[in-house]
N, C-alpha and C positions, 0 to 999 in steps of 0.2 A: 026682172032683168034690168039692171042698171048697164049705164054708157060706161063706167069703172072698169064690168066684168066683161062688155065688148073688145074697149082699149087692152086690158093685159090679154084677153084670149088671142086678138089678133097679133101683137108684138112677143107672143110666146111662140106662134103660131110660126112667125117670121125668124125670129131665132132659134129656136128650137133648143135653149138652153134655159132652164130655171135660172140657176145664180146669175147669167152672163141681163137675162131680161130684167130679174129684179134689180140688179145695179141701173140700166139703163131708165128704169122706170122710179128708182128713189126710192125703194118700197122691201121691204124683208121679204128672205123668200117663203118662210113659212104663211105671210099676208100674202103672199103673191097665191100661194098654192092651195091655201083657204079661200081665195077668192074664184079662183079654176075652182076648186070642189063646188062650189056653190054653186053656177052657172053650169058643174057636169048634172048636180043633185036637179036644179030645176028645168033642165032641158031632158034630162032621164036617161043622161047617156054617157059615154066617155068620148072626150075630145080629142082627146092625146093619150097615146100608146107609150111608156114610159121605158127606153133601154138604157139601162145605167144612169149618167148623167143626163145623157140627152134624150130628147122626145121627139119624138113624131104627131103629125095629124092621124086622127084615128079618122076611117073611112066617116064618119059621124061629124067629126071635125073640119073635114076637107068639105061637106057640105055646108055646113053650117058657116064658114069662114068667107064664103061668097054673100052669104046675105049680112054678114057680120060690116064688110067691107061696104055694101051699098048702104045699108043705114047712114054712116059716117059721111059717106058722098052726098047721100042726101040731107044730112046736116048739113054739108061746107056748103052747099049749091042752097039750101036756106038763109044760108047766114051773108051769102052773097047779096043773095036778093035782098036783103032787109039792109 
C-alpha cells in the first residue's frame, strides 16, 4: 500500500467524481482508476460502488476511509514534531 493510493482513495472518496478528482489531483483518469484498482486488488475488496459518473463509498470503503484519514494525521502530527 503506497501513501499515492491513500491520497487518491481519500480525495475520490471526498468528491465522489472520477474526472472532477483526477483534474484536482493532476493525474489521468485512467491512472487515477488503475491506481483505485490496485489498492481495491490489495485490500481484496471494493471501495466505491460505481453509478454512472459518480461513485459512492462502498460499505468497505466507508471503513477503510477512517483509518485512510488517521494515517495521514498521523503523518502531519509527525512531521510536526520533527
Amino acid at each position: 500500500m503506497e501513501l499515492l493510493q491513500l491520497q487518491y482513495f481519500l480525495q475520490l472518496a471526498n468528491l465522489q467524481h472520477v474526472t472532477k478528482t483526477a483534474r484536482q489531483l493532476h493525474v489521468s483518469q485512467p491512472s487515477l482508476s488503475a491506481t483505485i484498482k490496485k489498492l481495491e486488488a490489495e485490500l481484496g475488496a471494493p471501495l466505491f460502488i460505481r453509478k454512472g459518473r459518480n461513485i459512492v463509498l462502498s460499505p468497505y470503503g466507508e471503513a477503510f476511509k477512517q483509518y485512510a484519514e488517521e494515517a495521514f494525521l498521523s503523518l502531519e502530527n509527525g512531521r510536526q514534531a520533527v
